[in-house]
One Martini backbone bead per residue (centre of mass of N, CA, C, O) as a GRO file, in nm:
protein
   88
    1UNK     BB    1  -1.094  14.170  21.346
    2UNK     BB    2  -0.863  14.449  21.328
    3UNK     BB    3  -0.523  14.430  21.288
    4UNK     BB    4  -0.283  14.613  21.507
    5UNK     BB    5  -0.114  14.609  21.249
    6UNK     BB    6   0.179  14.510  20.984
    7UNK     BB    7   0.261  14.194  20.956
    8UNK     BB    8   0.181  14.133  20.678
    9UNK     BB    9   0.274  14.391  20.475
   10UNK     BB   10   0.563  14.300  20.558
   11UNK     BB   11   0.628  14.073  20.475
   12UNK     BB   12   0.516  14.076  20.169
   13UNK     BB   13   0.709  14.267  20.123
   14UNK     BB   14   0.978  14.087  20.181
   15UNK     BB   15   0.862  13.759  20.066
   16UNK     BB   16   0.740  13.607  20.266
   17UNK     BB   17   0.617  13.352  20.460
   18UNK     BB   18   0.497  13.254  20.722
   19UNK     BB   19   0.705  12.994  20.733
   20UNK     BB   20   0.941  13.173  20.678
   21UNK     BB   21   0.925  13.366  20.967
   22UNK     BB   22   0.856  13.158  21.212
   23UNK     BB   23   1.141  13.023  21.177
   24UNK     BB   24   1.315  13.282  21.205
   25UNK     BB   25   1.189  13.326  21.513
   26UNK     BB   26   1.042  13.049  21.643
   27UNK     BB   27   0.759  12.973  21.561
   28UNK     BB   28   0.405  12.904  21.441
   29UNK     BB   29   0.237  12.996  21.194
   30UNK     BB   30  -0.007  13.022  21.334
   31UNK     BB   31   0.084  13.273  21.509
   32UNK     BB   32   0.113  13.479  21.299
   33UNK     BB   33  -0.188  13.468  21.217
   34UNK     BB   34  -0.306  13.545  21.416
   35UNK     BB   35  -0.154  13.817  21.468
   36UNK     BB   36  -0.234  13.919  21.181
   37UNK     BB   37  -0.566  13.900  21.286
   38UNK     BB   38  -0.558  14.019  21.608
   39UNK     BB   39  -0.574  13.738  21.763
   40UNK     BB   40  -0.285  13.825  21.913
   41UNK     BB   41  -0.007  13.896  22.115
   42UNK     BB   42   0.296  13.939  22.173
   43UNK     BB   43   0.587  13.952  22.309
   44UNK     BB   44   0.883  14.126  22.363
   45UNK     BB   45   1.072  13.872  22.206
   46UNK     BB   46   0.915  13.846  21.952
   47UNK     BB   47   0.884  14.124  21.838
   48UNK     BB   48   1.206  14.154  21.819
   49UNK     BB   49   1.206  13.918  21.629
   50UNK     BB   50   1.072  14.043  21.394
   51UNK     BB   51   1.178  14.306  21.330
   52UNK     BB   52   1.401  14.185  21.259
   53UNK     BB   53   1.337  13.988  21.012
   54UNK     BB   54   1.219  14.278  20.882
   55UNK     BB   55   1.340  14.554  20.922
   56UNK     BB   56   1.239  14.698  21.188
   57UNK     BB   57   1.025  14.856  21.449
   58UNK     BB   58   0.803  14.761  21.635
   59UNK     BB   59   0.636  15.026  21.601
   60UNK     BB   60   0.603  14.954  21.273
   61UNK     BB   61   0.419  14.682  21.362
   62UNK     BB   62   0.302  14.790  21.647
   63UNK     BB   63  -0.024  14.872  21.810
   64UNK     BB   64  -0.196  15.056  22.035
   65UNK     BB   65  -0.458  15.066  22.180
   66UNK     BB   66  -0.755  15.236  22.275
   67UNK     BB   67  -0.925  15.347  22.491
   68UNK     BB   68  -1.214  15.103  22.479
   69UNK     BB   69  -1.046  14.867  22.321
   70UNK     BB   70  -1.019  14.545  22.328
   71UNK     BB   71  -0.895  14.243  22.359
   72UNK     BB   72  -0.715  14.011  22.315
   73UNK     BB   73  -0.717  13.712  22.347
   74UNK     BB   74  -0.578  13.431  22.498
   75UNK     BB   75  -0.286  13.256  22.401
   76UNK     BB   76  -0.101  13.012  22.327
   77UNK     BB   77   0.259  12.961  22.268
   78UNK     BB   78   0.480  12.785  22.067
   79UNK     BB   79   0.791  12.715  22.072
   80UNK     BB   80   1.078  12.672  21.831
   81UNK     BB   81   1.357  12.539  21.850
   82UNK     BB   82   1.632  12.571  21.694
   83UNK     BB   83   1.900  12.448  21.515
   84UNK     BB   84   2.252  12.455  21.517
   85UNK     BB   85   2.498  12.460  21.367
   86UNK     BB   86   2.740  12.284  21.332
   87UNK     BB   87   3.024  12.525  21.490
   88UNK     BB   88   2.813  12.778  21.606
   0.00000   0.00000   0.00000
């Protein structure tokens, strides 16, 4: 399946790797390639969280599918709280 994103070639533009996009959004490295694979769809605050990373704007991430496409599967994530460092 092809993926309805351009998540893969702006993270690559920006030089990071999965895990540390992942990290920066705070889910799984998983995650990302499932997304990056099209076969993961984020919620809302994923997606906001992702294009703040990239320096991008949702729209410019992901793509809607056209009317008699698949959708992907649904899969669970799981989210990973960062630790904000003490005093901030």
């Amino acid at each position: 399946m092809a993926a309805d994103n351009n998540l893969l070639e702006m993270r690559q533009k920006r030089g990071l790797s999965a895990a540390e996009l992942a990290a920066e959004v705070g889910i799984s490295r998983q995650t990302i390639y499932a997304m990056e694979a099209g076969n993961y769809v984020p919620n809302t605050i994923v997606a906001l969280k992702l294009a703040r990373a990239l320096g991008a704007k949702v729209e410019d991430l992901f793509r809607s599918r056209r009317r008699g496409q698949a959708s992907p599967a649904s899969e669970a994530a799981i989210l990973i709280r960062r630790r904000r460092p003490a005093g901030l």
